[in-house]
C-alpha positions, 0 to 999 in steps of 0.5 A: 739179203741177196745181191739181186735184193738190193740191186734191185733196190738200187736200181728203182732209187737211182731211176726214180732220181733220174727221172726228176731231170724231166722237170715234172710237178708230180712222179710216182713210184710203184713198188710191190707191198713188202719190197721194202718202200720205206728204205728205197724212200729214206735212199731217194731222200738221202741222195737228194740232200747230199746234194741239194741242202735247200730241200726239204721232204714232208712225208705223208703218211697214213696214220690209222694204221700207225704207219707214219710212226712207223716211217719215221722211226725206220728213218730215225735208225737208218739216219743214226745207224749211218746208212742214210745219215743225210736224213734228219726226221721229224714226226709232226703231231697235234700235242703241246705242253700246256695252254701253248699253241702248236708249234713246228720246228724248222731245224729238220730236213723229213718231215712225217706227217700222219695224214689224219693230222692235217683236216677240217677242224683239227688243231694243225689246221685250224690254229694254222700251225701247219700253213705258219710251217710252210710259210716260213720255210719257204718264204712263200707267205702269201701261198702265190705261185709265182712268187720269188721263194727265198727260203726251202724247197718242199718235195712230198711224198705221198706213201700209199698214194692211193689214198686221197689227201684232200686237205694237203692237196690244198695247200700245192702252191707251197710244193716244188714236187710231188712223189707218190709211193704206192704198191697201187698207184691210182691211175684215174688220178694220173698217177702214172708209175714212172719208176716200176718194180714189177711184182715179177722182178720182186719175187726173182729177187726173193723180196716179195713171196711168190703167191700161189692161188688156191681152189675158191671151193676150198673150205676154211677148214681145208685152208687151215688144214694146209697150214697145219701142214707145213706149220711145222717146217716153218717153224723148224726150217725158218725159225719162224711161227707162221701166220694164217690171215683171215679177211672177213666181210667188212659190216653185215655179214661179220657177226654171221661169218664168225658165228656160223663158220669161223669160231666153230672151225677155230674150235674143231678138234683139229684146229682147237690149239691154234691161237688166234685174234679177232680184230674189229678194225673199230677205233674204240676196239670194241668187240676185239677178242682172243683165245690166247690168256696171256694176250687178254691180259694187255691192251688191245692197243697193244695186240698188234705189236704182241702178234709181229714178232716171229716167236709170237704164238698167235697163229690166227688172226681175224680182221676186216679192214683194220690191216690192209695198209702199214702193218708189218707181219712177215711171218703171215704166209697164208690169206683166207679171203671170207669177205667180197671186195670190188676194190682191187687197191684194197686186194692187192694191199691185203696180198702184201701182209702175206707176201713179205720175206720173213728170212730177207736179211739173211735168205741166201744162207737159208737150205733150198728148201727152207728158201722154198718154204720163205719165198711161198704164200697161199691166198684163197679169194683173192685174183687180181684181174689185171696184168700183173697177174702171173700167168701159169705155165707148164710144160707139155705132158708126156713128151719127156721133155723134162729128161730131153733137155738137161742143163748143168748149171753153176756155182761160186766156191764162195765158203772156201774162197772165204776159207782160204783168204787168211784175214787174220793173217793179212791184218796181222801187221796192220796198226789202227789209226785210231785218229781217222773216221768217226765209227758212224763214217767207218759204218757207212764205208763198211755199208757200201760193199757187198755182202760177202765183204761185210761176213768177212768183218764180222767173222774176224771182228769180235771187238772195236779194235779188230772191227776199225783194223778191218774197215780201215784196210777194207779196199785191200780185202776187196780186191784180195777177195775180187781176185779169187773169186772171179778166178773162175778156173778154180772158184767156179764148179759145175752142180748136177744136171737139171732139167726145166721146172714143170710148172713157172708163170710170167707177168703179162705184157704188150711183147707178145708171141703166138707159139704152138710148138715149142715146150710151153703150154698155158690156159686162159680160162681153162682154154689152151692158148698159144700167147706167150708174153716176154719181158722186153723187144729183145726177147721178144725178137730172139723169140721170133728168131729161135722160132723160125731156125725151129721151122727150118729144121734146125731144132731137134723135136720131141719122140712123139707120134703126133703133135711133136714139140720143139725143144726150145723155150723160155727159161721162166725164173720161177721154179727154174734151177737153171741158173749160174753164179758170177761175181760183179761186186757181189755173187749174182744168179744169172737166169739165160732166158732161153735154152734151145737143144738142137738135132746133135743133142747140143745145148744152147744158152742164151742171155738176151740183151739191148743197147736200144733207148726205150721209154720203158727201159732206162738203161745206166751205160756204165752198169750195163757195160760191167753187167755185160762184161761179167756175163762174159768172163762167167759164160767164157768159164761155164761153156768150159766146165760144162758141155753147153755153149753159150751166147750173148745175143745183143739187140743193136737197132735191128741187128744183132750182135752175137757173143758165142761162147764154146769150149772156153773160147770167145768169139763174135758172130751175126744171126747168119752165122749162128744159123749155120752153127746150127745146121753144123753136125758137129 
């Protein structure tokens, strides 16, 4: 799993917690389908119970589409596992032994509960199981506000928040605080995001696909013609059996569109070896069918299960609602839409089954080509009209500004920085204290270091013994390794030469430019528009500035007759290879947000930066500090391995405050200052 995955991840959790200090009733947290909502909620939870004991989690599940077993079995192996050990789950049901009545324990901290469970005329609700619950652990016995509690504090969590939970809400008084999940939180109930991880910043990180929209005059049998394509690929260069989702209408028109469209195409010569499924989505299962022998043979209960793994030979399956919430399949990488749907929560959720990682785990290991093939899905029907839609962008057309601006970038030696770090050599006078940590203590401490610490374990460890030597001197391992590979003279060397992808997209917001003349263009609407949007105030502002040194002549211009272009623009991360490699407590990409080539021919990189306090941006000083402290010693080295100069420009209220880095050598400079550098031969 990339280091950006999980700071990523780390990052959403530790805001989520922050946010808490606001001292608010109710929180939401908004997070792309697929990015992996159930570890970052079992993290919240776990960090909240170290150090408040007096909380308790109920968390509100789904259960149509199992998805509260689910949760509750992810929470059992990440408490057992060691990773979050602080979580002791329980899964709320409605059956007893015997004539018996319902019953509940008190002993446990998460508590699951299927949403379906609690409901008029159920046996939760209606033997007044759940309420007795409540009341107890609190000490809250007659549901009043403002009574003094002696007993738990209740947090709930509400995944898939979107979807109403009526019946709980009724029982609020009993509730401390309210944390919603959801990839599409409902902002007609105020589910306002107070922590977002954009579906931008999921793709960069590789967590979530990047989906590409295909022609709505595309036929079914030209989308299944596509995945023929590259079935083959994904098998060979991911060692995964691909998936191709159908979405069919969800009641009349059913019957017609598989009559008349889908089963005749499924049967055609071309596509009569795919395997697929019929799902109806209707609690009996009736009308389920399948063309694979062996899976006829099962339950349909058990179909779902049969169709997840990535060896499965189901290659088609068909369904109306039956898994648009809950249901893991990262091997689907295709969504063919036959259905019409008002609902954008119900779009955006079918996306997600398609748009999972099914190489997350050890995606940084894949060829680039195979990291293409893991990081792409295909969606026909489906275009969210909303912000979060990626905007396409491309660069202009016969300017040659694909060969006008060539960048070197870098990379870390990470393979033989490993090589030349002898473990077995710097173990081999260790002795094991056999009388220290638990294993499962042991684990948690092997879990807290990055990536590349954890391969060195498990490359040296083939037994108990070897493993508990390596955990026990970890810490001199680490800092053996840090000093390598932050040596950048000789860990760092230069790739070749890129330029910038043809084509990128970027999510839409509020910070926006009108640019005519740099190397970007786009269409709204199939209309060329010069509105571009950027990530933050900083960007934006650098924006403008990049902009106006252009206007003054500072930048050097596309050979054009007419309409010439300036070389300058944005550094989109998708598509992008522009890009260099840095240690900070694992090996990170950093993708400079702009690159300018000036009228010497001189490249210029720059990462934007802010210390500014903003509402939307919540910025932890002392891992901004190191961040900041990391891009240094890593542009420092690259501006010496390659010919690019390379600046940090820090947004600091109004001013800025340049970091220059050239030919190796560092020094500070204002905006003056860099605008004379530019007009500068040389």
């Amino acid at each position: 799993m990339l280091q950006e995955a999980k700071d990523l991840q780390n990052r959403a959790v530790t805001q989520l917690v922050s946010a808490l200090s606001q001292g608010k009733k109710e929180y939401t947290f908004r997070a792309p389908t697929g990015s992996g909502k159930t570890y970052m909620m079992a993290d919240f939870m776990n960090r909240i119970l170290a150090t408040q004991s007096n909380v308790v989690f109920l968390v509100s599940s789904l259960s149509k589409s199992e998805l509260a077993e689910q949760n509750y079995n992810s929470f059992c192996a990440l408490s057992r596992n060691g990773t979050f050990p602080n979580l002791n789950p329980h899964l709320i049901n409605s059956e007893t032994s015997g004539e018996g009545a319902l019953h509940i324990p008190t002993d446990h901290n998460v508590y699951v509960l299927p949403r379906d469970l609690y409901k008029e005329k159920s046996r939760l609700k209606d033997e007044g199981t759940f309420l007795n619950f409540l009341q107890t652990i609190t000490g809250n016995l007659f549901g009043n506000q403002a009574e003094n509690k002696a007993g738990k504090i209740i947090y709930v969590i509400k995944d898939e928040c979107h979807i109403a939970t009526k019946n709980l809400d009724e029982l609020g008084v009993f509730f401390s605080v309210v944390i919603n999940f959801s990839a599409t939180p409902k902002l007609s109930r105020n589910q306002l995001p107070d922590v977002v991880i954009s579906n931008e910043n999921a793709e960069e990180a590789k967590l979530i696909k990047h989906a590409e929209f295909q022609p709505d005059s595309d036929s079914l049998d030209v989308a299944l013609d596509k995945f023929e394509q590259i079935k083959a690929d994904y098998t060979n260069k991911l060692e995964v059996n691909p998936c191709f989702i159908i979405q069919i209408s969800n009641k009349d028109k059913a019957e017609e569109e598989l009559t008349n469209n889908i089963f005749p195409t499924l049967g055609n010569t071309k596509h009569q070896d795919l395997k697929w499924v019929y799902i109806t989505g209707d609690k009996s299962n009736k009308g389920c069918r399948t063309n694979d022998s062996g899976l006829n043979k099962l339950p349909v209960a058990k179909w779902k299960e049969y169709m997840k793994p990535k060896e499965s030979s189901i290659s088609v399956i068909i369904f109306k609602m039956a898994i648009s919430e809950g249901w893991d399949i990262p091997r689907a990488c295709m969504l063919y839409q036959v259905r019409d749907t008002d609902s954008k929560q119900l779009d955006e959720q079918v996306m997600g089954r398609v748009r999972r990682n099914p190489r997350l785990l050890d995606f940084e290991r894949l060829p680039k080509d195979a990291q293409a093939l893991a990081s792409t899905a295909w969606i026909w029907g489906i275009k969210p009209k909303d912000v979060d839609l990626p905007k396409p962008v491309n660069l202009y057309k016969n300017y040659g500004i694909e060969d006008e601006i060539r960048i070197t970038p870098t990379k870390l030696k990470t393979e033989s920085v490993k090589n030349d770090l002898n473990v077995p050599e710097l173990l081999a006078d260790k002795k094991s204290n056999l009388t220290g940590g638990s294993i499962f203590e042991m684990y948690r401490t092997l879990l807290q270091h990055e990536n590349e610490i954890q391969d060195f374990c498990y490359d040296y460890a083939d037994d108990y013994q070897k493993w508990r030597l390596f955990v026990e001197n970890i810490g001199e391992i680490k800092k053996k390794y840090h000093t390598a590979i932050t040596n950048y003279e000789s860990s760092m060397y230069v790739c070749e030469e890129v330029g910038l992808p043809y084509g990128s997209c970027y999510n839409k917001t509020e910070k926006t430019l009108f640019l005519d003349d740099w190397i970007w263009c786009r269409k709204e609407d199939n209309v060329l528009t010069d509105e571009f949007s950027f990530d933050s105030d900083a960007e934006k502002k650098w924006a403008s500035e990049l902009y106006k040194l252009s206007l003054k002549g500072y930048v050097k211009q596309t050979n054009v007759l007419t309409d010439n272009k300036f070389l300058w623009g944005k550094n989109f991360p998708l598509n992008s290879e522009v890009k260099f490699e840095y240690f900070a407590e694992g090996v990170h990409s950093s993708y400079p947000d702009f690159v300018l080539k000036d009228k010497q021919g001189r490249i210029h990189i720059f990462e934007v930066k802010s210390v500014n306090k903003s509402s939307s941006l919540n910025i932890n000083e002392e891992e901004y500090t190191e961040k900041i402290r990391s891009l240094k010693e890593c542009y420092k080295a690259c501006s010496q391995k390659t010919k690019h100069i390379f600046y940090l420009p820090i947004l600091d209220g109004s001013t800025w405050k340049i970091t220059k880095f050239e030919k190796g050598e560092e020094r500070t400079i204002d905006i003056k200052q860099f605008e004379e550098s530019l007009r500068h031969d040389g």
